[in-house]
N, C-alpha and C positions, 0 to 999 in steps of 0.2 A: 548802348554801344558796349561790347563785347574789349575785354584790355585793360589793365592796370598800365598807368606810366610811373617809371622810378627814373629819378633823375632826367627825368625830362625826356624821356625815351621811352617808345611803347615798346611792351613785351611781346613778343610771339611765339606760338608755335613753333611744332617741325624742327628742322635741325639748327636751331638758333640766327634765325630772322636776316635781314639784309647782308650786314654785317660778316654774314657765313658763307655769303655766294659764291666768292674764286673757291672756297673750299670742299664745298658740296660736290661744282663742276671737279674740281680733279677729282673726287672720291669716286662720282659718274664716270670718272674716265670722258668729260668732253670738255673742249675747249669751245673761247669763241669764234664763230665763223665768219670771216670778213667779208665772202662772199654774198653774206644776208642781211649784212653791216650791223652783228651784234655787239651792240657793246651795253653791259648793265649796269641800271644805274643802284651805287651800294651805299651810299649816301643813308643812312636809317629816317633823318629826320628831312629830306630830300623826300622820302618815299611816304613820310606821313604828311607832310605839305601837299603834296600831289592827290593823296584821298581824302583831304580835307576839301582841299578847291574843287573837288566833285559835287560836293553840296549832296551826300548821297548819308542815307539813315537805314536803323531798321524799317526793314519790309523793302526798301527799293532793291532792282535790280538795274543790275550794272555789265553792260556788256564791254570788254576788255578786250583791246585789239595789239597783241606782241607781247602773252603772258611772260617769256621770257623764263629762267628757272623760279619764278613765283612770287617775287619781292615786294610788287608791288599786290599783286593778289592777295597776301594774304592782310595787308593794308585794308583791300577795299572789303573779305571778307567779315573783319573783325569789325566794320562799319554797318553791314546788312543785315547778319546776325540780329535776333534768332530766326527769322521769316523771312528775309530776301534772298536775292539768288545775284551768284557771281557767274557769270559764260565769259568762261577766260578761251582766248580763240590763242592757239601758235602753229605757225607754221613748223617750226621743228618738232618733229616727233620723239627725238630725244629729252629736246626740253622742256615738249608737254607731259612727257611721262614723270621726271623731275620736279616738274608744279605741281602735280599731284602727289606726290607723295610727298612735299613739302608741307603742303596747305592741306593738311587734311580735316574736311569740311562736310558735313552732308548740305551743304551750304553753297558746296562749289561744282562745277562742272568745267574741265579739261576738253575742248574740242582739239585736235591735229588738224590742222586745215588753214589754206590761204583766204585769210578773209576777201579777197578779190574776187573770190571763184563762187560768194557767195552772198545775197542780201541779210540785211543785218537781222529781219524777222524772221529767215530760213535757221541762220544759225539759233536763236533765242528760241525758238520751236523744235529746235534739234535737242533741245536742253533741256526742254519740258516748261519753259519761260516764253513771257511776252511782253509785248508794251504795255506804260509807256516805260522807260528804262532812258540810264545815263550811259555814252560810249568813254572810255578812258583808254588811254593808250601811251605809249613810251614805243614811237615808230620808228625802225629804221627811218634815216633821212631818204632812200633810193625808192621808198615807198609812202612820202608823207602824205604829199598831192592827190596820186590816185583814191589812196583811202580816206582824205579827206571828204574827197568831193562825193567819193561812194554814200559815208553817210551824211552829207548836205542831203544829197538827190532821193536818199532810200524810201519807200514810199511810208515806211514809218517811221519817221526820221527821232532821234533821240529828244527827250526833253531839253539837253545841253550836252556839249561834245568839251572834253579838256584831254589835251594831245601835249605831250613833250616832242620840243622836235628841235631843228637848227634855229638857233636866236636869227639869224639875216633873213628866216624862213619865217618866222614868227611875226616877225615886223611886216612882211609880206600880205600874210592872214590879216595884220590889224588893218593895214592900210590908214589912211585918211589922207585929209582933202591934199589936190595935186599929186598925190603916190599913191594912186591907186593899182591895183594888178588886177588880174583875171578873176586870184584865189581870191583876190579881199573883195570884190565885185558877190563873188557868189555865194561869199559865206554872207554877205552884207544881206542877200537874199533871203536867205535861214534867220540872221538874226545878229546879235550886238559881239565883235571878239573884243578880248582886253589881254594883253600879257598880263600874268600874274605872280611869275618866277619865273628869274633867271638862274642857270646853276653853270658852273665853270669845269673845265673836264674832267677836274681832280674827282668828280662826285660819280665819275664813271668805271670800270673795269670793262676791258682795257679803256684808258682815255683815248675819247678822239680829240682829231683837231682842231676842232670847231668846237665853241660855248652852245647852251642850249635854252633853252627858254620854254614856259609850260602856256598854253593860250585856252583859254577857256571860252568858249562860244554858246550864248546862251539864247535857243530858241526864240522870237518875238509870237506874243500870245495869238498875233495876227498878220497874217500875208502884208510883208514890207510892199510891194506892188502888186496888184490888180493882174494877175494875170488867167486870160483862160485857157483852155484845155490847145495844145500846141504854141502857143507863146512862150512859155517859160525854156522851150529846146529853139525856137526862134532868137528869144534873148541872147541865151547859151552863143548861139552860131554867129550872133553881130558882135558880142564878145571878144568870141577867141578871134574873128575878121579882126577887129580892132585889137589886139593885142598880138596878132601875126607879126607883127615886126613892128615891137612897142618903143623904138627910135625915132620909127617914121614920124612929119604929120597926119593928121587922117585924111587929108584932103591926097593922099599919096598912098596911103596903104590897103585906104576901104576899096579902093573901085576896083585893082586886081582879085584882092581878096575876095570882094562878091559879085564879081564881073559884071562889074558896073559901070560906063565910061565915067571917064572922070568930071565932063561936066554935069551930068545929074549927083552924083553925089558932094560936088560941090555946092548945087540949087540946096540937096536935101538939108545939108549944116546949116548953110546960111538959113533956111527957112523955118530951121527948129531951134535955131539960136545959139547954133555952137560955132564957134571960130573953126574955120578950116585947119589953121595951123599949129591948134595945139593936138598934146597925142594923148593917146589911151586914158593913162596915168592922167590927166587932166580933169576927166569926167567923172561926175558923182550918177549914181543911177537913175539917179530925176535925169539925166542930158540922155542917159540911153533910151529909154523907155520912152520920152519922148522921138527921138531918131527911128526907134522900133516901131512905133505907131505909125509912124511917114512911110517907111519902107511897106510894112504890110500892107499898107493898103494902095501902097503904088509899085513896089515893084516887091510883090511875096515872092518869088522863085528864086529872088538871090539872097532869101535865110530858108529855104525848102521849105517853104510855106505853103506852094501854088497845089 
C-alpha cells in the first residue's frame, strides 16, 4: 500500500489532498452545483475510513461511482497501487477533468459519464478493466436508490458495494426484522449490509442538511434464494406491489396492485402463513418467496410471469 502517514493523516498527491478541495474548485473557477446535489466530502480522515471499509488492496480494482473533484479517489488509488485499477465514473465533466489532474495515476482512469446510462462491466471495459472489482461511492442523495439497485441487479455484480449516502437512507438499506423496505429487501438478495460510519455535515463542503452514513454491502458467496431464470424480476414485481403503499395492510394493497380480487389474495396469505394484516415492512424474504411460489403457480400474469 502505496503512502506515508504523519500524524495520523495519509499523505497525498496532486495539489495537497482532501483538505485542499473548496480550493482547487475556486482555482477551477467552479462551484458546487446543487442541482447534481454536490456537496464534498473534505473530512481527510473521513475519506481514509471510507477506503479502508472497501476492504480493497494491491492488484484490486475498484469501480467509483461520483468521483467528484478526486478526494476520495486518490484514497482508493494509493490502496491499488502498484497493479490495480481505479474507474472513477462523474457525471460532471468539469469535475472529471479536476480528478484527473488531481490524482495523477497511470493507476487511474477518469470516465465523464452518468453511471445510469451505463452497466458497471461496460464502463470497467471502457477502462481497459474487469471483474471481479469492489463499487465505492459518495452519491448524490437524488441518485442513491437508482444506482444502488443498478449495481445489485448488474449482471456482474461487485464483490461488495460501500456507498455514502443519507443516514435515514442508510438505515433503510440495513433494514431488519419488522422495517423492512424494498431497498433492504433486495440488497438482502445480493447479500449481508451493516452501517459502518456515520459523519455529521460539518465533514462536508458545502454542508448539507442531513447527516450521512457509509453502508457497506457484502456479496453472499451463494444465492440467498433459489431462484430461476424470470423469478428473481417476478420477486422484484410482488415487491414493489407490496411496498406500493407500504401503510397499507397487504390484504388491501396487494389485490389493486396485482389485480387480484381481494378474496384470492386473502386465501393466498392465509395459505402461506402470513397475517393479512400486517404490511410490507413486516415480512422477511422467507414470507415473500414463499407468497411468490403461491402466486406463480396459480395466478403468474399478475407478476408478468404468464
Amino acid at each position: 500500500m502505496s503512502g506515508a502517514r504523519t500524524g495520523g493523516r495519509r499523505r497525498r498527491r496532486g495539489d495537497g489532498g482532501p483538505g485542499e478541495i473548496p480550493a482547487a474548485l475556486r482555482r477551477a473557477g467552479l462551484r458546487p452545483r446543487s442541482a447534481l446535489g454536490q456537496n464534498f466530502l473534505v473530512d481527510e480522515l473521513a475519506l481514509s475510513s471510507i477506503a479502508d471499509a472497501a476492504l480493497v488492496g494491491p492488484g484490486d480494482t475498484v469501480l467509483e461511482v461520483g468521483a467528484g473533484p478526486g478526494g476520495l479517489t486518490a484514497e482508493l488509488v494509493s490502496r491499488v497501487e502498484p497493479t490495480g485499477r481505479v474507474v472513477a465514473v462523474e457525471l460532471d465533466e468539469e469535475l472529471a477533468d479536476l480528478a484527473r489532474r488531481r490524482v495523477s495515476s497511470g493507476r487511474l482512469e477518469v470516465l465523464a459519464a452518468n453511471v445510469l446510462d451505463f452497466e458497471a462491466e461496460d464502463l470497467l471495459s471502457e477502462a481497459g478493466a474487469g471483474p471481479p472489482y469492489v463499487a465505492v461511492g459518495n452519491l448524490p442523495y437524488y441518485i442513491t436508490q437508482p444506482v444502488l439497485r443498478r449495481l445489485l441487479e448488474a449482471g456482474e455484480p461487485p464483490l461488495r458495494i460501500v456507498v455514502l449516502v443519507q443516514r435515514e437512507l442508510a438505515h433503510r438499506i440495513v433494514g431488519g426484522r419488522r422495517r423492512e423496505s424494498l431497498l433492504s429487501l433486495l440488497t438482502r438478495l445480493y447479500g449481508e449490509a451493516e452501517v459502518v460510519l456515520e459523519l455529521p455535515p460539518s465533514a462536508f463542503w458545502p454542508e448539507p442538511r442531513v447527516h450521512s452514513a457509509l453502508v457497506r454491502v457484502e456479496r453472499s458467496p451463494k444465492p440467498v434464494l433459489e431462484l430461476a431464470a424470470g423469478e428473481r424480476e417476478a420477486l422484484v414485481s410482488l415487491l414493489r406491489a407490496g411496498f406500493s403503499a407500504p401503510r397499507k395492510q397487504l390484504h388491501n394493497v396487494l389485490p389493486p396492485a396485482l389485480g387480484l380480487p381481494a378474496d384470492v389474495v386473502r386465501a393466498a396469505l392465509e395459505e402461506t402463513a402470513i397475517e393479512p394484516s400486517l404490511r410490507a415492512q413486516h415480512l422477511g424474504l422467507a414470507d415473500w418467496d414463499r407468497l411468490l411460489r403461491l402466486l406463480l403457480a396459480r395466478h403468474p400474469r399478475a407478476l408478468g410471469a404468464a
